[in-house]
C-alpha positions as CSV (number, residue, x, y, z in Angstrom):
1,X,0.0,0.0,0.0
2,X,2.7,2.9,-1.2
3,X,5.8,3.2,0.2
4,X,6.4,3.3,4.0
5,X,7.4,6.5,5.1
6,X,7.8,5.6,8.9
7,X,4.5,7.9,9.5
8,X,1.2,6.0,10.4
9,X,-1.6,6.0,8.0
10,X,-4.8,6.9,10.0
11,X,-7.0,6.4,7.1
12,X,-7.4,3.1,4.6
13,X,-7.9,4.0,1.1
14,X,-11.1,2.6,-0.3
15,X,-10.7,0.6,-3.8
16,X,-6.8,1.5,-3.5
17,X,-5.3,-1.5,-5.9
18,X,-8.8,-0.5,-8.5
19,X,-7.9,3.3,-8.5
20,X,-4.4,2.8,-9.3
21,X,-5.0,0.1,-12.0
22,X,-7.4,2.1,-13.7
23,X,-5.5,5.5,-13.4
24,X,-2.3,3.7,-15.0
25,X,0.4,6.1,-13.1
26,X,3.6,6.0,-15.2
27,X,7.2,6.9,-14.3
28,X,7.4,11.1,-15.8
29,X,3.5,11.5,-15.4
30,X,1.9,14.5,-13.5
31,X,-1.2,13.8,-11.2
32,X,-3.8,15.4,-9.4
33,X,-4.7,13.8,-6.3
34,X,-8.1,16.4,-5.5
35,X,-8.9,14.9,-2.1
36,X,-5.3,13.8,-0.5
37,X,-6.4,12.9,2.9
38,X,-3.7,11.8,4.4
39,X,-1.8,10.4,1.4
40,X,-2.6,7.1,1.4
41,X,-3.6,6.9,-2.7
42,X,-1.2,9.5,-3.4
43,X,1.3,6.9,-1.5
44,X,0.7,4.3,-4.5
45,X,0.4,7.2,-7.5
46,X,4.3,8.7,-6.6
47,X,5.6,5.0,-5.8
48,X,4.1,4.0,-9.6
49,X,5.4,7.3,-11.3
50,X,8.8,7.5,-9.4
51,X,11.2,8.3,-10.0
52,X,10.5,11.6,-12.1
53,X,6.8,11.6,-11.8
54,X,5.0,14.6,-10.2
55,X,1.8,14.3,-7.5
56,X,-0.5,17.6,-6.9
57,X,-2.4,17.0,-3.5
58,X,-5.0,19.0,-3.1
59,X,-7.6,19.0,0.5
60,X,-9.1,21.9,2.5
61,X,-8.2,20.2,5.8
62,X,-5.0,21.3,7.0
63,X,-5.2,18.3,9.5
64,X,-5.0,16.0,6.5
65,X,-2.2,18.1,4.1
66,X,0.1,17.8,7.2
67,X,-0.3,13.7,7.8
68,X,0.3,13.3,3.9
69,X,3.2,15.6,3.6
70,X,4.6,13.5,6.8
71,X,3.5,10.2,5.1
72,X,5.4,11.4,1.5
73,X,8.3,13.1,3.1
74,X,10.6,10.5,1.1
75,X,9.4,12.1,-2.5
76,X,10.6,15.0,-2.0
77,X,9.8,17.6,-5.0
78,X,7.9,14.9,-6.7
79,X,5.2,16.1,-4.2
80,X,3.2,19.2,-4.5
81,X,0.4,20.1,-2.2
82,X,-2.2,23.2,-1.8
83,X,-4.5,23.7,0.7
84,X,-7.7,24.3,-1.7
85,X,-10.8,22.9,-3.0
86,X,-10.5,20.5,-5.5
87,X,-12.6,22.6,-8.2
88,X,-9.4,25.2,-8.3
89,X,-7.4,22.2,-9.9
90,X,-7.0,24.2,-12.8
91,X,-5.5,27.1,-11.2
92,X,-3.5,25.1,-8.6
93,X,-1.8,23.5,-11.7
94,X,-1.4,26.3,-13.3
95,X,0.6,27.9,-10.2
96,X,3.2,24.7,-11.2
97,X,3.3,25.8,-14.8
98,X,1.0,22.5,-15.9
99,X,-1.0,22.8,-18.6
100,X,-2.2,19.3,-19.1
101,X,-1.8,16.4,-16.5
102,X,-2.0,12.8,-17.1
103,X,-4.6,11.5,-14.3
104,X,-7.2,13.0,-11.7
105,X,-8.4,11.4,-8.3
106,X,-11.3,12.3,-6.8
107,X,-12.2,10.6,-3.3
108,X,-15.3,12.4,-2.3
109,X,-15.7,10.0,1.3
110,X,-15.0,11.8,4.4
111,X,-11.5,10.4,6.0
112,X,-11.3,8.1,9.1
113,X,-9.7,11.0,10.9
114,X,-12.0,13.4,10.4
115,X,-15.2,11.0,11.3
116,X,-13.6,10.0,13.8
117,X,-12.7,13.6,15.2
118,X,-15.6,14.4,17.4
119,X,-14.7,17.7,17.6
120,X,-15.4,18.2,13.8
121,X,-19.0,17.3,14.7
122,X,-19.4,14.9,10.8
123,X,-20.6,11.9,13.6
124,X,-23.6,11.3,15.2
125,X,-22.4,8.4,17.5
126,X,-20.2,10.9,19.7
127,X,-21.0,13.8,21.5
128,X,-19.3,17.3,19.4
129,X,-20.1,20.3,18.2
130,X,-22.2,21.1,15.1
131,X,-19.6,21.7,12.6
132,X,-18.8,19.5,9.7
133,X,-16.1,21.9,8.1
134,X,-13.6,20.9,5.8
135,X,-12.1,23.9,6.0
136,X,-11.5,25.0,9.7
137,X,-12.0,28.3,8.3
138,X,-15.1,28.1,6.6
139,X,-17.7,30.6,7.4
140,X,-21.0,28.4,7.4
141,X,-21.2,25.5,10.2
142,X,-24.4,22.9,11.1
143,X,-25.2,24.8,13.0
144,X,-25.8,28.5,11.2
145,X,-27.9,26.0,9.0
146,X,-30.1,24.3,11.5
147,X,-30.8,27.4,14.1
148,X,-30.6,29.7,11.2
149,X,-33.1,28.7,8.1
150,X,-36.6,28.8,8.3
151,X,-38.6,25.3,8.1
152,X,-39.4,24.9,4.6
153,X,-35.8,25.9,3.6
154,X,-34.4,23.9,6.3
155,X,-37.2,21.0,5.2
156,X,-35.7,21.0,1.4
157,X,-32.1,21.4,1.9
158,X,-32.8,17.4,3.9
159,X,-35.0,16.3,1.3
160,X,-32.6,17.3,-1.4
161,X,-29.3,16.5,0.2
162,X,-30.8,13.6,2.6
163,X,-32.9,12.4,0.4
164,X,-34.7,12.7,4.1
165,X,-38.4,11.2,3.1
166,X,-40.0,12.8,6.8
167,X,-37.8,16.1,6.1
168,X,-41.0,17.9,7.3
169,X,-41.3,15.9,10.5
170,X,-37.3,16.8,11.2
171,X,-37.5,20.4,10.4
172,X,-40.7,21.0,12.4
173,X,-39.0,19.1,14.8
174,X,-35.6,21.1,15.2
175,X,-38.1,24.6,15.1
176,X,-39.6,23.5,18.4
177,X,-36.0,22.6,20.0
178,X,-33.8,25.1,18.7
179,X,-30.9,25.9,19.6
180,X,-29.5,23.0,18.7
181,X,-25.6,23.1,19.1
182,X,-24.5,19.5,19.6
183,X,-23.8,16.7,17.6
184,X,-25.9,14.0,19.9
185,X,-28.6,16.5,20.5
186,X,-29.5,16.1,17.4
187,X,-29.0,13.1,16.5
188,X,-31.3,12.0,19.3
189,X,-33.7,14.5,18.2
190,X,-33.8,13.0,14.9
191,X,-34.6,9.6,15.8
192,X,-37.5,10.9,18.2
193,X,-39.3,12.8,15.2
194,X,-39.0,10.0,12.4
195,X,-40.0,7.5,14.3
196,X,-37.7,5.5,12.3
197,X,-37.7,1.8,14.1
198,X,-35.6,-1.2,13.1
199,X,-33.7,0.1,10.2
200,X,-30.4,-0.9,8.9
201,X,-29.4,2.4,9.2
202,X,-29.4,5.2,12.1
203,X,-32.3,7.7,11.8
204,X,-30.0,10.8,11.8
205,X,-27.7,9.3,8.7
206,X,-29.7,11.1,6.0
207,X,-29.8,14.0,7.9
208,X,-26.1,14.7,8.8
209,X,-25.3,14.0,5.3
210,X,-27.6,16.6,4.0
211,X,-26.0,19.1,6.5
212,X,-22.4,18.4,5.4
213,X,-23.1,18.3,1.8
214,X,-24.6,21.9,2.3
215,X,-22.1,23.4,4.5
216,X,-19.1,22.2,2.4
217,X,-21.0,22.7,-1.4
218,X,-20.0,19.4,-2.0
219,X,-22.5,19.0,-5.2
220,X,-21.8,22.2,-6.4
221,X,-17.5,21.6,-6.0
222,X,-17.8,18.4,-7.4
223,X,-19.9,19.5,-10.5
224,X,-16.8,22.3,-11.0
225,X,-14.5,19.6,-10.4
226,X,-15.8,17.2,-12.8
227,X,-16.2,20.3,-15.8
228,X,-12.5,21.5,-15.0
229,X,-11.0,18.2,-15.2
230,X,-11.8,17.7,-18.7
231,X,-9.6,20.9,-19.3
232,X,-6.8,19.6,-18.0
233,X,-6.3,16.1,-18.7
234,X,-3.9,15.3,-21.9
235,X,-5.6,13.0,-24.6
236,X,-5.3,9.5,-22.7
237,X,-4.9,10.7,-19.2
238,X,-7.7,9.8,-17.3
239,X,-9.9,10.7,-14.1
240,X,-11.2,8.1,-11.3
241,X,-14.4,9.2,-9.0
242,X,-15.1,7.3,-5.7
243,X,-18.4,8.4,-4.6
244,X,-20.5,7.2,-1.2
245,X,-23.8,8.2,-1.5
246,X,-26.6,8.4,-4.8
247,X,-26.6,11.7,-4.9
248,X,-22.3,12.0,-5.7
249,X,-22.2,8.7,-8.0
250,X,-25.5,10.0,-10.2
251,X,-24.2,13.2,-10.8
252,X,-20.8,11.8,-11.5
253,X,-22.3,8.6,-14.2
254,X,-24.2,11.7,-15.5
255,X,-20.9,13.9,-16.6
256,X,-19.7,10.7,-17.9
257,X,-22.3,10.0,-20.0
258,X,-23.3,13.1,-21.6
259,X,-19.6,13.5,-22.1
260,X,-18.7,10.2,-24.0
261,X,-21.4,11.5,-26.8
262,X,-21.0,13.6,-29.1
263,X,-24.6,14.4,-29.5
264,X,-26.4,15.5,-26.4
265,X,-29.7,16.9,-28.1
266,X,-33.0,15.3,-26.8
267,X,-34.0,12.3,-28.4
268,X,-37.0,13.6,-30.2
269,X,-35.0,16.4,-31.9
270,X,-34.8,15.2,-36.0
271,X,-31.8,17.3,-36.4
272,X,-28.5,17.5,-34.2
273,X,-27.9,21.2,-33.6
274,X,-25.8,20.8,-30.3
275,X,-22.6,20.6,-31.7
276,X,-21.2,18.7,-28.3
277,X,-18.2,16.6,-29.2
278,X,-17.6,13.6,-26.8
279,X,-14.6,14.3,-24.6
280,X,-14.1,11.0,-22.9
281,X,-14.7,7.2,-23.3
282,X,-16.2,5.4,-20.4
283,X,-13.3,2.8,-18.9
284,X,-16.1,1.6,-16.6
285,X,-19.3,1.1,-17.9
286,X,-20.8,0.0,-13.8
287,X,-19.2,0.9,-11.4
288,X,-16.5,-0.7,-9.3
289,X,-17.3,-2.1,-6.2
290,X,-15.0,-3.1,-3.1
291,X,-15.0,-6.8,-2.6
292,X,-16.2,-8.7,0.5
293,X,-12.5,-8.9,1.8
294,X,-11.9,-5.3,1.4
295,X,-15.6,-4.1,3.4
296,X,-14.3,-6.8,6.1
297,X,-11.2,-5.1,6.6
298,X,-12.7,-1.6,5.9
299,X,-16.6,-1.8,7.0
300,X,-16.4,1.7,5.7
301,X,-16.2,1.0,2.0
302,X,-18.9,-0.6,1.6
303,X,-21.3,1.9,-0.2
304,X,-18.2,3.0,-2.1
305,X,-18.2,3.1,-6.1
306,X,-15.4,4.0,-8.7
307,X,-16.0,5.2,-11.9
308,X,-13.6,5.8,-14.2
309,X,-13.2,7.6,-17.8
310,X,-10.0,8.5,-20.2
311,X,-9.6,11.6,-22.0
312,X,-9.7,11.7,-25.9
313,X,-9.3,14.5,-28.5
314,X,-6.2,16.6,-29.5
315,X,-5.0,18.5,-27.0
């Protein structure tokens, strides 16, 4: 799993040996790594393209850049890093003097670490404050959203995000007990509105995810991500997506597919008058899934799913 670095990895990457045979790292290549974490597919991307291949890391969380740069200390100036959102890859590469690069990661999961952080407040199961920040310095938290919107704005953002079906109940619900600054306060809240019973998942799952997609504009990053990408990969390079929830993987098989045609008019339309030409081939037509060995080792990967897609055209 990459090369040991004498620094601990805190977080397993999901799909690791998939990601790296479908990205094809090659000694001389230059990759972006848009969610580094704390390094550990960056690890296997530098190991592959050493020795004269380059790694951007990109990640808001200065909690992460700091374990990876510890954990790839031995590649030196093969390893670049910015603390930044992955949908400024395009500038961030630019900075380097890169104008085309020859592979794109995108790991959209939150990281062990920063689950496991209680103080970040992403986890329902300990007790923290409503936060669920990438960035440390970001200026909207869980809580501005749930003591600050009005119920039918609060109601959508979880039936849109959370694909929440008793969004009303859980809005109504937070109205009557606001404030609401904890983690478990919530969560318990949650569960006492839906009346969820016996399900294979906890009652305040959809809900936190709906929060942390909002506060962090992951839809609306990834969509930017996904549009900037196909700028700066070189004909044949290619980009990987790991996505954990419907809402990430159907907007990312969605790209792919309206971008692997060349005509994107609607179906009753005679006469093409788009003019879209395809700008990648699908390398995945499902995606990949981690195998029953990998979601025992790593009970988080389970709902992980990689697609994958190479770059074609002149550049």
């Amino acid at each position: 799993m990459g090369a040991a670095t004498g620094a601990p990895a805190p977080h397993t990457p999901v799909l690791y040996q998939a990601v790296l045979q479908g990205l094809r790292p090659r000694p001389g290549g230059r990759y972006i790594d848009g969610t580094l974490g704390a390094g550990g597919h960056a690890a296997g991307i530098l190991q592959a393209a050493a020795p004269s291949g380059e790694l951007l890391g990109l990640d808001l969380d200065p909690v992460g850049i700091g374990l990876a740069k510890a954990r790839l200390s031995l590649y030196g100036r093969q390893l670049h890093t910015a603390r930044a959102s992955f949908d400024t890859m395009a500038e961030q590469a630019a900075a380097l003097g890169w104008q085309y690069v020859d592979g794109i990661l995108l790991d959209l999961g939150l990281s062990s670490m920063q689950v496991d952080d209680p103080r970040r407040g992403f986890s329902f199961r300990e007790e923290g404050p409503l936060d669920m920040r990438f960035d440390p310095e970001g200026l909207v938290t869980a809580a501005d959203l749930v003591n600050g919107l009005a119920e039918g704005e609060l109601a959508a953002l979880l039936a849109e995000f959370g694909e929440e079906p008793r969004a009303r109940l859980v809005a109504r619900a937070i109205l009557r007990e606001r404030p609401i600054q904890s983690t478990r306060t919530l969560a318990e809240l949650v569960a006492r509105s839906t009346g969820y019973r016996h399900s294979r998942i906890h009652p305040a799952t959809r809900t936190f995810q709906a929060l942390r997609i909002a506060v962090n504009d992951e839809l609306g990053r990834l969509s930017r991500a996904l549009e900037a990408a196909i700028g700066l990969l070189r004909p044949g390079g290619r980009l990987a997506v790991i996505a954990f929830h419907s809402l990430e993987d159907r907007r990312v098989k969605q790209f792919f597919q309206k971008e692997s045609r060349d005509c994107i008019c609607p179906p009753q339309q005679p006469v093409c008058t788009c003019g879209h030409t395809a700008s990648l081939t699908l390398v995945t037509r499902r995606p990949v899934r981690p195998d029953e060995r990998e979601i025992q080792a790593n009970p988080r990967a389970r709902s992980a799913r990689l697609r994958i897609a190479e770059r074609v055209g002149v550049a």
